[in-house]
N, C-alpha and C positions, 0 to 999 in steps of 0.2 A: 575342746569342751571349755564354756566359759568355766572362771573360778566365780565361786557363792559370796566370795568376800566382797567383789567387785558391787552386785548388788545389793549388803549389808550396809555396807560404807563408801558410799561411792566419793564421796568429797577427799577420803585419803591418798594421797598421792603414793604411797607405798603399797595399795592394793593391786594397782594396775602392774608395778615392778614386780612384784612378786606372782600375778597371773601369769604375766611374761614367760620367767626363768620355770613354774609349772609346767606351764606349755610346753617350752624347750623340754625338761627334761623329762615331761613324760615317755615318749617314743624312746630315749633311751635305755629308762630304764626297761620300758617292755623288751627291748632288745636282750636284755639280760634275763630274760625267763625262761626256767629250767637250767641256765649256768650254776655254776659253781659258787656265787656269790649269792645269785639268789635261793638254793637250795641253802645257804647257813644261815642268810637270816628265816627262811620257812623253820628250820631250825627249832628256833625260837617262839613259837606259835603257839605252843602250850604253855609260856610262862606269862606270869600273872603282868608283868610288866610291857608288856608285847605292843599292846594295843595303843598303851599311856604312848610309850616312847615312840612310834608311830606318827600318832596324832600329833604329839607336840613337837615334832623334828619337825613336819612340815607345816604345822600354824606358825613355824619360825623363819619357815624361808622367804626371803624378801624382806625381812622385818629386823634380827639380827643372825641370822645363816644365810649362805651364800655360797649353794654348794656350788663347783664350776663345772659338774658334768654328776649323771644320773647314776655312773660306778664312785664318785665319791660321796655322792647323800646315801645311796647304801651301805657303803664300806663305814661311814660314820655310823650309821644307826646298829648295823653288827657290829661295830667296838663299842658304841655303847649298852650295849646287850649284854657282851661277854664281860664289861665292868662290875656291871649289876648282878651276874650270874658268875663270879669267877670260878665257884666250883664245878662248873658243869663242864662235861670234857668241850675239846674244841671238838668241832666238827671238821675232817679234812676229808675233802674230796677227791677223789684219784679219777 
């Protein structure tokens, strides 16, 4: 699936880098669905922050993030979840 950036700006040479590493990691992460990583950030789905941190973890990939695989841009956006929420229990999955 192209990225939208690609078409917004196309003269920027970091939109195509960043469609790229998209690309790459989307099939990953779908790989991770209904896992145990992705059941903790679903988790988080009802806090008011969910959505923000979402969106701007990946308006940053290619730009300055640089995750190297689509279990560490999740595992990053669950720690930063649980930074913003420390009083919430953790979620652990057995």
């Amino acid at each position: 699936m192209p990225w939208t950036g690609l078409l917004q700006f196309p003269d920027d040479p970091r939109n195509g880098r960043a469609a790229e590493l998209l690309d790459r990691l989307a099939p990953e992460i779908a790989a991770l669905n209904g896992g145990p990583l992705h059941l903790r950030l679903e988790s988080f789905i009802v806090e008011d922050a969910f959505n923000f941190e979402i969106s701007s973890t990946l308006k940053a990939i290619g730009f300055r993030y640089f995750p190297q695989s689509g279990r560490q841009l999740l595992e990053d956006i669950v720690a930063d979840l649980e930074r913003q929420y420390p009083s919430r229990p953790y979620l652990v999955i057995v």
